[in-house]
N, C-alpha and C positions, 0 to 999 in steps of 0.2 A: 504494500500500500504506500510504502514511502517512495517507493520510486515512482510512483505511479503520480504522486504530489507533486514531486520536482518535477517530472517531465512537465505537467500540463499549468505549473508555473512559468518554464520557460518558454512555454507554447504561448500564453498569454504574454511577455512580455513581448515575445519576438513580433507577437501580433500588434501590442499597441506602438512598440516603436516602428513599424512599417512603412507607415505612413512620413513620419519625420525624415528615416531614411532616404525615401525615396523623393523625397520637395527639398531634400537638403540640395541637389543637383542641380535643382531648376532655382531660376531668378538668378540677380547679381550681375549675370553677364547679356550681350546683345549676342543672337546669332552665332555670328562667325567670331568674338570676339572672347576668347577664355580667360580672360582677365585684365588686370589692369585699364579698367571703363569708366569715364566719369561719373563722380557721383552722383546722387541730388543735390539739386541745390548749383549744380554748374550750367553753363549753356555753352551754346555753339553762334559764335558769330562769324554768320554767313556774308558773301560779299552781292552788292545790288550790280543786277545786267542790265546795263541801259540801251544797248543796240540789238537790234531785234535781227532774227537767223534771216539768211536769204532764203525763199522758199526753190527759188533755181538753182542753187549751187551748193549750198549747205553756209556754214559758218564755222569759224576755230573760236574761240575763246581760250584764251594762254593763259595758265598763272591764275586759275579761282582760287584764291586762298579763303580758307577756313579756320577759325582759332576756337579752340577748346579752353574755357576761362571758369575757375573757380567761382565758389559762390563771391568773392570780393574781384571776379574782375583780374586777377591775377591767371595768366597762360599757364595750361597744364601740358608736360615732358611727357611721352613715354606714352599716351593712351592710347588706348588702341579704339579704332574708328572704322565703320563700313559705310562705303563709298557707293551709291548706288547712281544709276541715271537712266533714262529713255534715251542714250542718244547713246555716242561712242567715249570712254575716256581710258586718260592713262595719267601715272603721276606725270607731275611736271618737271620738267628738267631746265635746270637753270641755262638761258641764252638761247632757248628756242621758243620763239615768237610765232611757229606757225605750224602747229601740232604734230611736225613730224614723225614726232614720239606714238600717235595714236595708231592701230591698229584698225585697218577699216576690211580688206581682205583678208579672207581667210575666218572672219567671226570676230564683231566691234568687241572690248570688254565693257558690258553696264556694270562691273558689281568690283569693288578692289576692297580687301582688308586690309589697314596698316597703321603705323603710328605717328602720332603727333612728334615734330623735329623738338629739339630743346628750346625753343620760344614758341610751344604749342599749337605749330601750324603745321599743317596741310596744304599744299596748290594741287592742282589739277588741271588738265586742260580737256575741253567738252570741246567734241566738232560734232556740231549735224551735219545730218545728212539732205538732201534736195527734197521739199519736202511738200505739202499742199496749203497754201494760205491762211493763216489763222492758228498754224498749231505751233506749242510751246513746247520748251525741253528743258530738265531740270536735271538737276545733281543736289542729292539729297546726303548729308553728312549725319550718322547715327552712332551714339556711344553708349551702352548700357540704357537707359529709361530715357536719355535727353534727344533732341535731332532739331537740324536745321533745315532749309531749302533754299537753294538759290535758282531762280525762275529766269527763263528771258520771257522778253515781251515776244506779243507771237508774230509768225512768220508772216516776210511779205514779200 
């Protein structure tokens, strides 16, 4: 009888912490991102598009920087951020002003994981593609629970 108590003592425990176990996993982190994600309480300052895509040709936009800022406004090192877009991007690379960097054949990238530089930023560079009148293209910066958007105006 006494074994028969411990077992279905440890059967009950194993059962109440099951739950804990298994949600310990989830939350904390975004997606693609296993760690190191801004907290609450941070934000994402995105940059304004003021020239709108060509709907004939596409457009490059070089150098969207992004900054990842603590709850006081101070740039955060080291975060990690998922980069997402409807359109084509790649990171930016310093002294090229005309997206050479981006990949359009062979499959655009919409989606990059990486980290914030040591003054908490991000560039990017977004090229659309030729496209119909009126439509927009975004590049979305996301870190654990925070996210920003940076829009262009739409196409003409």
């Amino acid at each position: 009888m006494k074994l028969f108590a411990r077992i279905a003592a440890v059967l009950i425990l194993f059962i109440l912490a099951s739950p804990v176990i298994l949600f310990e996993g989830c939350g904390g982190s975004s997606g693609a991102c296993p760690d190191s994600v801004a907290p609450a309480g941070s934000t994402i300052v995105a940059p304004t598009i003021s020239t709108a895509p060509s709907a004939a040709t596409g457009t490059c936009y070089s150098g969207l920087g992004f900054t990842v800022e603590d709850s006081e406004s101070k740039p955060m090192n080291g975060i990690c951020i998922e980069i997402t877009t409807n359109a084509a991007i790649a990171l930016h690379t310093q002294g090229d002003f005309n997206c050479s960097n981006v990949t359009i054949s062979g499959g655009a990238k919409t989606a990059i994981v990486t980290r914030t530089d040591d003054y908490g930023n991000v560039s990017v560079d977004l090229l659309t593609s030729p496209t119909t009148s009126g439509t927009t293209f975004f590049v979305e910066v996301a870190s654990g629970a925070i996210s920003n958007i940076a829009t262009t105006p739409a196409a003409q």
